[in-house]
C-alpha positions in Angstrom: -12.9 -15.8 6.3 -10.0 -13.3 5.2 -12.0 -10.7 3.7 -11.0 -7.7 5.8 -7.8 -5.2 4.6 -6.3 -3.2 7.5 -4.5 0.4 6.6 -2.4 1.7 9.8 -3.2 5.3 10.3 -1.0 7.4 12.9 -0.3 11.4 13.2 1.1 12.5 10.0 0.5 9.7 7.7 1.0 10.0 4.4 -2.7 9.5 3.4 -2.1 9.6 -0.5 0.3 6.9 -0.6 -2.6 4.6 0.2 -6.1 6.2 -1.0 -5.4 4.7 -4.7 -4.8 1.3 -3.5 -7.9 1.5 -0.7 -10.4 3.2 -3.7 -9.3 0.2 -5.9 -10.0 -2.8 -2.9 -13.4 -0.9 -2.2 -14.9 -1.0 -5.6 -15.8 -4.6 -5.8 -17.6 -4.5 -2.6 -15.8 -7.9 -1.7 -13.6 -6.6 0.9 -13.9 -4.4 4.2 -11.2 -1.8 4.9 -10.6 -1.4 8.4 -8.0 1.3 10.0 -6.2 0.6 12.9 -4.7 3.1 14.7 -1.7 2.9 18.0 -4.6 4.4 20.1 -8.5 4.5 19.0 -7.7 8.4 19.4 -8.2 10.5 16.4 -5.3 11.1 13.9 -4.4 14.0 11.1 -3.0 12.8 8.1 -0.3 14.5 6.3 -2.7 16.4 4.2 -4.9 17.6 7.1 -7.6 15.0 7.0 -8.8 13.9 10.4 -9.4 10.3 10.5 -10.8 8.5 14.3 -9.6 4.5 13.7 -11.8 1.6 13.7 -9.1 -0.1 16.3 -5.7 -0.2 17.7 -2.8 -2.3 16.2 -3.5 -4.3 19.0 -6.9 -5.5 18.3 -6.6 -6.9 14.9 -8.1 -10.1 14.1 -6.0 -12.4 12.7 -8.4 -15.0 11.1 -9.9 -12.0 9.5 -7.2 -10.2 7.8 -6.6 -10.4 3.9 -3.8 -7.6 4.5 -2.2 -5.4 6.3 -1.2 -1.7 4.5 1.2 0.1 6.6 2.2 3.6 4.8 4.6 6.1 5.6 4.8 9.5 7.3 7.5 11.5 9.1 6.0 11.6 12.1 7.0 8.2 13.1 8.6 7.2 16.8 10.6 4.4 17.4 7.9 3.0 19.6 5.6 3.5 16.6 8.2 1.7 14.6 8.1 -1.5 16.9 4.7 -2.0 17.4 3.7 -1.9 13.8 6.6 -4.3 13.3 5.0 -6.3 16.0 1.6 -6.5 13.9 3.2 -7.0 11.0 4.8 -10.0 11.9 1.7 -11.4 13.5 -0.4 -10.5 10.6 2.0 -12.5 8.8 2.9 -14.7 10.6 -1.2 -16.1 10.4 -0.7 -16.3 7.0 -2.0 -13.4 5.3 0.2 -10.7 3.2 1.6 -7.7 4.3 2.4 -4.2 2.3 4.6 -1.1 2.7 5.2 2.0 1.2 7.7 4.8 2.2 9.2 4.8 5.6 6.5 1.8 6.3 9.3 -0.2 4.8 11.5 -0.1 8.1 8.7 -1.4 10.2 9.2 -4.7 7.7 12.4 -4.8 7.6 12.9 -4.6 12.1 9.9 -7.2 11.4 12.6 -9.2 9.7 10.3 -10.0 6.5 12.7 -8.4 4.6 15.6 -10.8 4.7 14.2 -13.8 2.5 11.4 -12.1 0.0 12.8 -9.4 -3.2 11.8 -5.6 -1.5 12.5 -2.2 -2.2 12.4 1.1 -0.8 13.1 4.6 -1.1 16.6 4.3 -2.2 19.5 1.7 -1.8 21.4 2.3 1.8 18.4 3.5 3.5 17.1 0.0 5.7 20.8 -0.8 6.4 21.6 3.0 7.9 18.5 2.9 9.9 17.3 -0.5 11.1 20.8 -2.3 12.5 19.5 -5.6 12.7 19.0 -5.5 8.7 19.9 -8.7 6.7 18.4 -8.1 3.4 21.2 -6.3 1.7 21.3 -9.0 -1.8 17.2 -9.4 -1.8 17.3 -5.2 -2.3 15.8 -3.8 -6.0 17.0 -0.3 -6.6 15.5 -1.1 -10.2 11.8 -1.0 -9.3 9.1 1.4 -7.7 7.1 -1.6 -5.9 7.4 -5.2 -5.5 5.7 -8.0 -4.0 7.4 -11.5 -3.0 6.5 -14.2 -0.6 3.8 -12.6 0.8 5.6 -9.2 1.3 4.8 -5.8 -0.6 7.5 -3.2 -0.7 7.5 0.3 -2.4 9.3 3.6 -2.8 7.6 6.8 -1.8 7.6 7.6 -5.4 5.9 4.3 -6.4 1.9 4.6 -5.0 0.4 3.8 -8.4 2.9 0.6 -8.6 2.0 -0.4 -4.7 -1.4 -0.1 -5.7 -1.0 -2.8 -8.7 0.8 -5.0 -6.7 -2.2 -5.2 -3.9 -4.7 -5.7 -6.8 -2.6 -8.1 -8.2 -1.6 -9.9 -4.5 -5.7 -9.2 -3.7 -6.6 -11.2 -6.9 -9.5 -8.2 -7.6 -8.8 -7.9 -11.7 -7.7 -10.3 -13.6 -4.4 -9.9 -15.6 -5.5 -8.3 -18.5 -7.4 -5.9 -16.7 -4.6 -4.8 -13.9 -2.2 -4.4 -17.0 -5.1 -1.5 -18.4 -5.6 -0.2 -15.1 -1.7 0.4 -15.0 -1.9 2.0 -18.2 -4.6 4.1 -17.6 -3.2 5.6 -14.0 0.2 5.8 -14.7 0.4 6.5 -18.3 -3.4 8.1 -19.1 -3.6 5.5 -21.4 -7.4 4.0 -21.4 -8.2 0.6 -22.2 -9.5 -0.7 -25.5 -13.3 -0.5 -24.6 -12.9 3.2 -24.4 -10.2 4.4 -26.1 -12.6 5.9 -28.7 -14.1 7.7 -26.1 -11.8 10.8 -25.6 -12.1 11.8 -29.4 -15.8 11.3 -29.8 -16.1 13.9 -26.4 -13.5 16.5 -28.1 -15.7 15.9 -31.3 -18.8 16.9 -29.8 -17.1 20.0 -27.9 -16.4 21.2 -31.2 -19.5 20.5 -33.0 -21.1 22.4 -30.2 -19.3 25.5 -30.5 -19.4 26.0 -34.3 
């Protein structure tokens, strides 16, 4: 049963680029999220949280895994590079999606995932200047934050709230109506129907109070 979501964690990760997506795959309770680490050392994240992984890249389990989130960092090492290409590839490769955000993105594209599915990343140029084997050049959209295609999520460092969406969306855990208020909500503070009414009513009684 695929019901386990995998979030690579290495020194210097960029932990905020994936805590909206992992806090969103949590709150059913459906799924367990699992983070895998190049060692089973502990790690620091970009923002100073210490974090000891469930398991190396090496150990994932295959039948298991719903996804695989790889996020970025600047910290990363070409050997880093290959072996979470390596696990991407397998994850997909047993059929399950894979998602990337910020310099993750190269680790898809050495993967070579990149070449047949729509993608983006943090700006047009970037995956051809610093993975050489690169063939995705026309499947490139400089026009959007995230994406997901064929199994493949892409985003720009700028884009967490729209790589988010597309995992709940890819993860199937709202259904459409209720991603597009979520979307609202996070990106644009706009709340859904159901509680639109609730802002005033709190303002209103603030002010009731105080008279």
């Amino acid at each position: 049963m695929r019901d386990t979501v995998y979030v690579l964690v290495f020194e210097g990760f960029a932990d905020w680029q994936v805590a909206l997506a992992l806090a969103e795959i949590r709150r059913p309770g459906e799924w367990e999220v699992r983070s895998a680490g190049f060692t089973r050392e502990p790690v620091t994240s970009m923002s100073g949280l210490r974090v000891l992984p469930d398991i190396s890249v090496d150990e994932l389990d295959l039948e298991a895994a719903a996804l695989l989130i790889v996020p970025g960092g600047h910290l990363w090492l070409s050997t880093q590079v290959e072996r979470t290409a390596a696990a991407a590839r397998r994850v997909y490769e047993a059929g399950a999606p894979v998602a990337a955000i910020d310099q993750g993105v190269l680790a898809l594209a050495r993967a070579g995932l990149l070449e047949h599915c729509r993608h983006t990343g943090n700006w047009p140029g970037q995956l051809g200047r610093e993975v050489a084997a690169y063939a995705g050049h026309d499947q490139y959209d400089a026009n959007v934050l995230a994406v997901a295609d064929g199994g493949v999520i892409t985003a720009s460092h700028l884009g967490s709230i729209e790589f988010a969406r597309e995992i709940i969306h890819t993860l199937d855990l709202y259904n459409a109506s209720d991603r597009e208020h979520w979307y609202r909500l996070f990106k644009h503070a706009l709340p859904p129907p159901w509680l639109a009414g609730e802002p005033v009513e709190v303002i209103r009684a603030a002010e009731v109070s105080t008279t």
